[in-house]
N, C-alpha and C positions, 0 to 999 in steps of 0.2 A: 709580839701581839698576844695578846692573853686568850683563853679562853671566851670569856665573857665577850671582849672587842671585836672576836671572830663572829660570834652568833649574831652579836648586834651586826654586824656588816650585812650578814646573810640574810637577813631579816628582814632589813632596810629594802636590802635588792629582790629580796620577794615579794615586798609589797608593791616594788616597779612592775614586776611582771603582772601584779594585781590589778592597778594603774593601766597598762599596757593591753591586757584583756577585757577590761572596762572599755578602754576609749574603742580599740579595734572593734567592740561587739555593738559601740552605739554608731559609728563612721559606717561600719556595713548598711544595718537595719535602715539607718536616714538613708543612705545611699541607693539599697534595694527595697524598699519600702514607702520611703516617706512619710511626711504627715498624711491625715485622716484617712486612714489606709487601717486593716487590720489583716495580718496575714495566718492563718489556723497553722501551727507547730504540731502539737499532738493534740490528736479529735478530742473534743470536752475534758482536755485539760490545762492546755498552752496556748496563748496567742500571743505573736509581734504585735503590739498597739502600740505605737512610737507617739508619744506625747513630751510636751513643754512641762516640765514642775517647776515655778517661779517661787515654789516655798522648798521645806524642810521636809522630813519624813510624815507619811500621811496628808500632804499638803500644809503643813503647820507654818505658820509665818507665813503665807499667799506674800506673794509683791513684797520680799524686804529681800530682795538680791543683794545689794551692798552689803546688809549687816549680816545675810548667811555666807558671804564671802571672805569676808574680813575674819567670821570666825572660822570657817575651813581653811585657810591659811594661818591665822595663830594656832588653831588647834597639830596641824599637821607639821608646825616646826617644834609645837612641844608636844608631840607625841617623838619628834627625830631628836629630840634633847632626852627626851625619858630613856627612848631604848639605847642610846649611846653612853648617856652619862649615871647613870643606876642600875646597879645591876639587878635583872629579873627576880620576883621572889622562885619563878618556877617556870620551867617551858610551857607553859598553858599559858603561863601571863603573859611571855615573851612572844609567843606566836598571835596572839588575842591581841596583843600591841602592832605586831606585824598587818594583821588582816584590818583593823582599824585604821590606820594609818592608810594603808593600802584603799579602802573605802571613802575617807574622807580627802583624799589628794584626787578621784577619779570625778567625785562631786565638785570636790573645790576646783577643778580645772574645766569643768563645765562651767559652772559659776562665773569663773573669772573670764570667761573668752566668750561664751556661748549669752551670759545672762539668764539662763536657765538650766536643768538638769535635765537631760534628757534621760525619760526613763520607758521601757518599750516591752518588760512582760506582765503578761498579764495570764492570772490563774481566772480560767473559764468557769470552772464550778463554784467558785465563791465570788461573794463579794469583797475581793480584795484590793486596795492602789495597784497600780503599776508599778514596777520596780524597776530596779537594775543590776549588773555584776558589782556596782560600786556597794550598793543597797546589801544583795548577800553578803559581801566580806563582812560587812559591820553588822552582821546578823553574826555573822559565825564567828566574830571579834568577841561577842554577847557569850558563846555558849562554852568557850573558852575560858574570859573571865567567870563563868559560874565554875564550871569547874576547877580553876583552882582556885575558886573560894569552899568548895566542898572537900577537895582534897587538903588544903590548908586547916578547915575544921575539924579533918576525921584525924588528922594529925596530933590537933593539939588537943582531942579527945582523949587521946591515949598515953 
C-alpha cells in the first residue's frame, strides 16, 4: 500500500469519527433537550436551540429535502472517489477533503432518515443560524482549502 492509499484510508476513517461526533452530538441534544426548548451552554455566548433545517446552509433551499439529499449523497461518494483515486495536491487539501466529506455525510444522513438536518447551536450574541458539528467541519473543510490555495500561490510566487 503506498503512501498516498494510507492517507486516503486515514482520512476516509476521520471523517467517520467526524460523522460519529455529529450524529452522537444531535441523538444527545434531541434526547436531553428536545424541540422548542432552549438550553444556556455558556452565559451570553452558547445555546442548545435544537431546530428542524428542511433547507441547505443559512436555510437556502427551505422544503427541497429530496434534491438536498440526492446531492449529499452524490457529493459524498465523489468526495470518497477524489480522496482515494487522486492524489492530494497537499495535506491542507487532503484533510479540507477529510473534514468536508466528513460534514456532508452527517447532513446527508440526516437528510436521508430524518428529512431534515437537525441543527442545535446557537451563538447568543449575534444574529447567527443554528448550526451543527456537521456545519463546522465544512467550515473548517473552507479554511483549509484556503490555505492551501495560499500556500500553493506563495509557491508558485517564487
Amino acid at each position: 500500500m503506498t503512501s498516498f492509499n494510507r492517507k486516503s484510508i486515514k482520512i476516509i476513517t476521520y471523517s467517520f469519527y467526524i460523522v460519529l461526533l455529529d450524529q452522537v452530538s444531535k441523538f444527545l441534544v434531541l434526547n436531553t433537550l428536545g424541540f422548542e426548548r432552549s438550553k444556556n451552554i455558556v452565559p451570553n455566548l452558547l445555546n442548545f436551540t435544537l431546530v428542524k433545517n428542511r433547507g441547505a446552509a443559512f436555510s437556502l433551499l427551505s422544503n427541497s429535502t429530496s434534491i438536498l439529499t440526492v446531492i449529499s449523497i452524490l457529493a459524498s461518494l465523489f468526495l470518497i472517489i477524489i480522496i482515494l483515486k487522486f492524489p492530494p495536491r497537499s495535506n491542507s487539501n487532503l484533510i479540507g477533503l477529510g473534514y468536508l466529506l466528513g460534514g456532508t455525510l452527517g447532513n446527508g444522513i440526516d437528510r436521508l432518515f430524518k428529512g431534515y438536518v437537525l441543527d442545535f447551536l446557537e451563538l447568543v450574541p449575534i444574529n447567527f443560524p443554528i448550526f451543527n458539528v456537521a456545519d463546522i467541519s465544512i467550515n473548517i473543510a473552507i479554511i483549509y482549502f484556503v490555505i492551501d490555495i495560499i500556500k500553493t500561490r506563495d509557491k508558485s510566487e517564487l
